[in-house]
N, C-alpha and C positions, 0 to 999 in steps of 0.2 A: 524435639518438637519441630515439624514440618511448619512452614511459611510461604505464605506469597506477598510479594511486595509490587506494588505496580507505585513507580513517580514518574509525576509529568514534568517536565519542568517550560514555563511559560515566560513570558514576558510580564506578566498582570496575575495571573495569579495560580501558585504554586499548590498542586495541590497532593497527598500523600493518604493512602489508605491500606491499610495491615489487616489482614488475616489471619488467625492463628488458630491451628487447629491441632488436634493429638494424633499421636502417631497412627490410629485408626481411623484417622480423616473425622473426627468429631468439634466440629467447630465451636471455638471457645469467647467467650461475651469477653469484655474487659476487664471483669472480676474475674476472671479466670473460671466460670460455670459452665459445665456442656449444657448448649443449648438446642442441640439437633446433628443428626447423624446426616452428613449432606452427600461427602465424598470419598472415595475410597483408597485414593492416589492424590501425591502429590505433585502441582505443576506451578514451574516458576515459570512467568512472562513478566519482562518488567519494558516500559515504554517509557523512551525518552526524546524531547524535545528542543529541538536551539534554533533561532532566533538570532541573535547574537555574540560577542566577544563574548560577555561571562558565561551564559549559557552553553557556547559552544565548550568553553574550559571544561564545564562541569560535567557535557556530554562525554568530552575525552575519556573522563577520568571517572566516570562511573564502566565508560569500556574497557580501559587496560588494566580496571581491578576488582572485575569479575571474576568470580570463584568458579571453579568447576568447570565442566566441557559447554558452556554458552557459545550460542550464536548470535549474529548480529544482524536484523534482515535493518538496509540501510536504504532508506527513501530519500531522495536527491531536492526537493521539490523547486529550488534556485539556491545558485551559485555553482562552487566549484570545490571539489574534497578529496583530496586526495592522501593515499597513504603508504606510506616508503618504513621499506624493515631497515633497520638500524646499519648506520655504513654502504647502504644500497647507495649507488648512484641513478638509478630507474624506482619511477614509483610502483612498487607492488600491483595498487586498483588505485584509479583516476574515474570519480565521480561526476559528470557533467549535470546540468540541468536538465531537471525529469528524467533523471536514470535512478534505477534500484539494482540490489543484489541482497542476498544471503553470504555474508560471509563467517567465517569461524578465523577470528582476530586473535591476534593475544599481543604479551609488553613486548613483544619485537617489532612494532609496528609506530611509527613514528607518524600523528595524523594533521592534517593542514588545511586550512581553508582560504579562498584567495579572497572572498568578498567577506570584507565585515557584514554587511547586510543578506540573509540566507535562511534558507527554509530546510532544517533539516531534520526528518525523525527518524529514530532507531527502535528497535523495539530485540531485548534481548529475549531472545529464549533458548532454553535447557537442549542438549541433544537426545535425552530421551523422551522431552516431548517432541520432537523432530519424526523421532523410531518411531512412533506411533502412526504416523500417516504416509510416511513416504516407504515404498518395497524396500526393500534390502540389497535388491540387482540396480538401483538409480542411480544413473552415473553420480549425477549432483552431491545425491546422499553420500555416494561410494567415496568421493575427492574431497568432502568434508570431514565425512569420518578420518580418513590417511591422513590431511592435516591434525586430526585434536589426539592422534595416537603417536606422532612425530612429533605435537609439542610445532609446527608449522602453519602461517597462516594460508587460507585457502577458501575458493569460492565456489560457489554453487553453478553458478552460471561462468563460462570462459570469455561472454560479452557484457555486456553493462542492458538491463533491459530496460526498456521504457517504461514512464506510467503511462497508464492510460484515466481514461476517464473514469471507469469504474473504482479504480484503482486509489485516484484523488478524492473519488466522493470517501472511501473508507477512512484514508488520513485523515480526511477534516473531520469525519466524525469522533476519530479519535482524539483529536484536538481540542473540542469541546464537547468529550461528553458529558452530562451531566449526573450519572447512575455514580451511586457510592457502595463502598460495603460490597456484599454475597454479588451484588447486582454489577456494580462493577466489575467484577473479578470473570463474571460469564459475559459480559458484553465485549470484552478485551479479547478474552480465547476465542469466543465466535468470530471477532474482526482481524485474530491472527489466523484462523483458519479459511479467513476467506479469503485473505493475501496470499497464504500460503498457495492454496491451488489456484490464485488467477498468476502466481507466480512461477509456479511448476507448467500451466499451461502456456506463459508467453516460453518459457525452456525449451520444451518441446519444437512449439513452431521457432524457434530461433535456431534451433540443433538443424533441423531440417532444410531450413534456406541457409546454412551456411553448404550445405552440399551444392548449391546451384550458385547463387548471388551471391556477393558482398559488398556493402556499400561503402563509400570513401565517405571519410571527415566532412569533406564539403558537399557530399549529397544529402548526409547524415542533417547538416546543417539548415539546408535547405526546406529539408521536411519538418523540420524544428519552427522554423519558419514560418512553413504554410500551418502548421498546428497552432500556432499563436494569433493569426492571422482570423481563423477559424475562429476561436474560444476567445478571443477579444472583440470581434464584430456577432455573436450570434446572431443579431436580425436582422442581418444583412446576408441575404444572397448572391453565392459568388460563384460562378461556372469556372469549369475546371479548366479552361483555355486562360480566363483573366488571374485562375492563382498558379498557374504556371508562369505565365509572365510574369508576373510581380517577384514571382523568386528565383527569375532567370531560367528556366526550365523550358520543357514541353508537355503537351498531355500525358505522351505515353510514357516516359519519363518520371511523370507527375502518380502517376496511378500506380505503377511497379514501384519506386520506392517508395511510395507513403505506406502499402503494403507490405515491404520486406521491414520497417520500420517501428509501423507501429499495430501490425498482424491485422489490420480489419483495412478497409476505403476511407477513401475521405470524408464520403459523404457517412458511410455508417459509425466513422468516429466524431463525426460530427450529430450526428443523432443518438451517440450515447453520450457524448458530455451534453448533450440539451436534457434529457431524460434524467440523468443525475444529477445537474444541478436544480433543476425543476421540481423532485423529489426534496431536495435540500430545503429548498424555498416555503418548500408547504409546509412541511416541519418545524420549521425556523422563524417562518416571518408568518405577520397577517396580512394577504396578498389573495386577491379573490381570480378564480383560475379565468378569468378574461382578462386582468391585468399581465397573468403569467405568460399565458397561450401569446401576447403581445411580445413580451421579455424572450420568449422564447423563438421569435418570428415565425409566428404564425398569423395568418390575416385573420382566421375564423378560429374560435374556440373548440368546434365540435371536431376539427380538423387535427386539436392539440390533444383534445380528451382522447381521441381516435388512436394514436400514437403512442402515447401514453401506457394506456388498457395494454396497445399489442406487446411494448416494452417491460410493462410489469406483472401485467395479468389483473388489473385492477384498476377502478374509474379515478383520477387527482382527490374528487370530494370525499372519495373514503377516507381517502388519510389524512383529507382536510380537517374531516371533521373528528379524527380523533378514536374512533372506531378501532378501525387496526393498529393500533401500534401495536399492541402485545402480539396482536395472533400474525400479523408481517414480521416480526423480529420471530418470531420460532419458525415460522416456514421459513425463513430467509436462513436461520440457523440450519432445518432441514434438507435444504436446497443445496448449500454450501458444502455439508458431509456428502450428499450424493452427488455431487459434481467433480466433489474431491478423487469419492472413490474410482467413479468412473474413468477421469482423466487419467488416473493409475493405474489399470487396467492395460 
């Protein structure tokens, strides 16, 4: 019998949902009854969460006793993670703040974190749900596969990528979603497929500027920096001369690596974490979009609604009011597979 298992694991509340279905993808109620022909393949994704000393234990240790050829896509969101194969004197991968990777880990890998206080999600998945979307010529896929056929750990990416905003809006969703059951189980692969290729796309543009640029620890830092700087003041406006100064820098300076860093400008990575947090908010809270267009430093509403539309293809009160959910999560689903395939191309 085929299974999917997805666990969160939180600080407040734990929560656990099982699938079982027949070797012909016939999904089975609790009594053991078929209740519906849904799927035809089986796929494991399993998510997990720390927070914490214990939950980071139990992170560990649902990693190094993984069965099978899993992979580990590892989101950074604060602190420090690193991890050293056994008797190594150099750490294998060293996770900073708001860095991710794909890795293919196993029990040779000894893993550490420096701040008890941390944000860190995992999300394991199978390598042949992997096969499925990525070519077969991808370097990434190619140095994963060599690792899980060596029995070696090994990574997708040879730099540590950033998140970016789009990227944090997914986390959180997965942090609290609310969908159980069938529902969950497609809400999860649709948010690993959408990691996935905005994953495979920061790859690309990182392969690329490592041909030209490469940036030091301390430029690295600096952008780090002005990105915090950004996403902790949203309604404040800051010109690119005042947040070069603040972080010791120059304009132009300030522009090429925030760009080699975090693939888009300042100002356009600042206008999609306004957009996805702002999407968050409607969802999430009751906040009326003259409150948010405020939250969002905007002076004029019509001005926010404006931005918005061009960002998502849709007015804030749509989804204020509850309309689109279903039919925004299936185009977003849509959207996602043809983004994917195309990036792969």
């Amino acid at each position: 019998m085929s299974s999917l298992e997805i666990v969160l694991i939180t600080l407040t509340s734990p929560q656990r949902y099982t699938l079982l279905m027949t070797p012909k993808g016939e999904e089975l109620t609790l009594k053991g009854e078929i209740s519906s022909h849904i799927f035809s393949v089986n796929r494991e994704v399993t998510l997990y969460h720390s927070s914490n000393a214990d939950s980071f234990s139990a992170l560990v240790d649902k990693i190094t006793n993984q069965q099978g050829d899993n992979l580990q896509m590892i989101f950074v969101a604060k602190g420090r993670l690193g991890c050293t194969l056994l008797n190594a004197k150099k750490p294998f991968f060293t996770f900073e703040d708001q860095q991710h990777n794909l890795l293919a880990a196993n029990k040779k890998l000894m893993w550490d974190i420096e701040e008890e206080e941390h944000d860190i999600l995992c999300l394991n998945i199978s390598f042949s749900f992997l096969s499925r979307y990525l070519p077969d010529d991808h370097s990434g896929y190619l140095d994963l596969k060599k690792g899980i056929e060596l029995s070696k750990p090994a990574a997708f990416s040879k730099n540590n990528l950033y998140i970016t905003p789009e990227i944090n809006a997914i986390l959180n969703t997965l942090k609290s979603s609310p969908h159980t059951g069938f529902c969950a189980k497609l809400f999860l692969e649709s948010k690993v497929l959408e990691l996935l290729m905005l994953q495979s796309s920061q790859f690309e543009q990182s392969r690329a500027s490592e041909t030209t640029y490469q940036l030091k620890k301390e430029e690295l830092n600096r952008m780090q920096e002005v990105k915090e700087i950004l996403t902790e003041n949203i309604d404040t406006p800051f010109s690119l001369r005042t947040l070069a100064h603040m972080v010791g820098t120059n304009e132009f300076n300030l522009k090429r690596n925030f760009k080699i860093a975090f693939g888009t400008t300042v100002y356009g990575y600042l206008n999609q974490y306004k957009m996805e947090q702002a999407k968050a908010m409607l969802i999430e809270k009751d906040i009326t979009i003259a409150e948010l267009s405020g939250k969002m430093g905007y002076k004029y509403a019509t001005h926010f609604t404006s931005a918005f539309k061009k960002y998502f293809g849709y007015l804030p009160n749509k989804l204020k009011s509850g309309k689109l959910s279903l039919l925004i999560f299936a185009e977003e689903l849509a959207a996602t597979l043809e983004h994917f395939l195309i990036a792969m191309v």
